[in-house]
C-alpha angles and dihedrals in degrees: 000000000000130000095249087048090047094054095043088057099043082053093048093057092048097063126100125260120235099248136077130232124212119196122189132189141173120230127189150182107255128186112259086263108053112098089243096081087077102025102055099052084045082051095049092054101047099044083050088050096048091053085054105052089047091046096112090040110048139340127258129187123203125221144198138183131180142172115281082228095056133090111244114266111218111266129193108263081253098072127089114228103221133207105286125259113249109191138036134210077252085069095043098045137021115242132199086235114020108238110179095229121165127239120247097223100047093052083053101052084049095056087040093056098042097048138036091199117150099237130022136216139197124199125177108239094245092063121094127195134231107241092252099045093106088053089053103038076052094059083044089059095043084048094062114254109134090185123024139162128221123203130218138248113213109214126192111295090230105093112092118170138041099265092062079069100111090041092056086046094055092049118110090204124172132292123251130206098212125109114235100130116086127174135165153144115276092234091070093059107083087061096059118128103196106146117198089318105163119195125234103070138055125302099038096108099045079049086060109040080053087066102040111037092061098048102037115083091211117034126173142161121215104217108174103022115133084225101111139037149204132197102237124307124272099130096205090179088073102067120122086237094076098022093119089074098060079045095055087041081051094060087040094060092041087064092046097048093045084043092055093050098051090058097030097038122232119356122223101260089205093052143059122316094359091073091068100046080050087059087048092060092039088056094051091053098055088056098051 
């Protein structure tokens, strides 16, 4: 290859590509002990880097959302401060021990409404990026796939500040089985059958693959990808104490997927989203 080739070449893959990204996220005010306080300004700056680094080859718009009721948390001047949101799961259904968890749809009309991106993400606010994952999720999207799903690596617990940036990005870490990644093409939106969800608890990700995995024409999950981070593993979420809301987002995802099934016909029981229902049916019988 020549010098003039190579440049052309070099050129070509620099230019942007002719669809728009959205990425939303939900901040919130934590107490001083709650792992957030470190993990959501580590998730600011990489999601700003990340648009950065992809910013000759596609655009990305970054969004927040907060609670109407919460002071503002400081934001990259990247980021788009969205309209508030104004309820939580905690004013649609009653809880043994009031968490002030947000629901999905609502963090996804607002995206909708601010941006007329081509394809929308959602993040939870305690997963950074690596600084090329725009440019990836970008091939994805070249590639085909109109819904995808990207898991985690977990990383030590032990970096702390922003400047530890380029270490937690050099970690390998482990892979994690848990949906927090969600990606998809605008169109498929207005089909979405997402009850009153809420994140922060069990469920949401099967709630979502539910939605996505039926409509999309091409669906994956990216199991083992170094795309995504978290800041160590305590899972929080998954105390006793709050289990009746994974129970509740539980209930949510069974009436989609019945829902689904009834307008789209039988769902693969092997596949996604029939093996839950397939759980669903297993646990009935058991009970019978």
């Amino acid at each position: 290859m020549n010098t003039i080739q190579c440049e052309n070449e070099l050129s070509g893959s620099s230019q942007k590509n002719n669809f728009r990204i959205a990425h939303i996220i939900h901040p919130v005010i934590v107490a001083s002990t709650s792992d957030l306080v470190i993990a959501q300004p580590i998730t600011f700056e990489t999601m700003h880097q990340a648009r950065e680094f992809a910013h000759d080859f596609v655009e990305v718009e970054l969004v927040a959302t907060q609670y109407h009721d919460e002071e503002r948390l400081p934001l990259p001047s990247s980021f788009i401060r969205a309209r508030d949101l104004t309820r939580s799961v905690g004013d649609v259904h009653t809880f043994q021990k009031k968490k002030k968890l947000a629901i999905i749809k609502d963090i996804f009309d607002v995206l909708y409404e601010t941006s007329t991106a081509d394809y929308l993400i959602y993040t939870n606010v305690d997963i950074a990026l690596q600084p090329y994952f725009y440019r990836t999720v970008a091939e994805f999207i070249k590639n085909g796939h109109d819904a995808f799903i990207i898991n985690r690596r977990t990383i030590p617990g032990h970096y702390k500040e922003l400047e530890d940036i380029p270490l937690m990005c050099a970690e390998i870490g482990e892979s994690h089985p848990g949906w927090d990644c969600f990606i998809f093409h605008r169109s498929l939106y207005p089909s979405f059958k997402l009850g009153n969800a809420c994140i922060g608890t069990d469920w949401i990700g099967r709630m979502m693959i539910t939605n996505m995995a039926p409509l999309a024409r091409k669906f994956k999950v990216f199991k083992d990808l170094q795309m995504t981070f978290h800041i160590g593993d305590e899972r929080v979420w998954n105390s006793d104490i709050y289990s009746d809301y994974a129970e509740y987002n539980k209930a949510e995802c069974g009436k989609t997927l019945l829902e689904f099934e009834k307008k789209y016909g039988p769902l693969d029981r092997k596949g996604f989203p029939g093996r839950f229902l397939k759980w669903f049916e297993q646990q009935e019988n058991t009970e019978c």
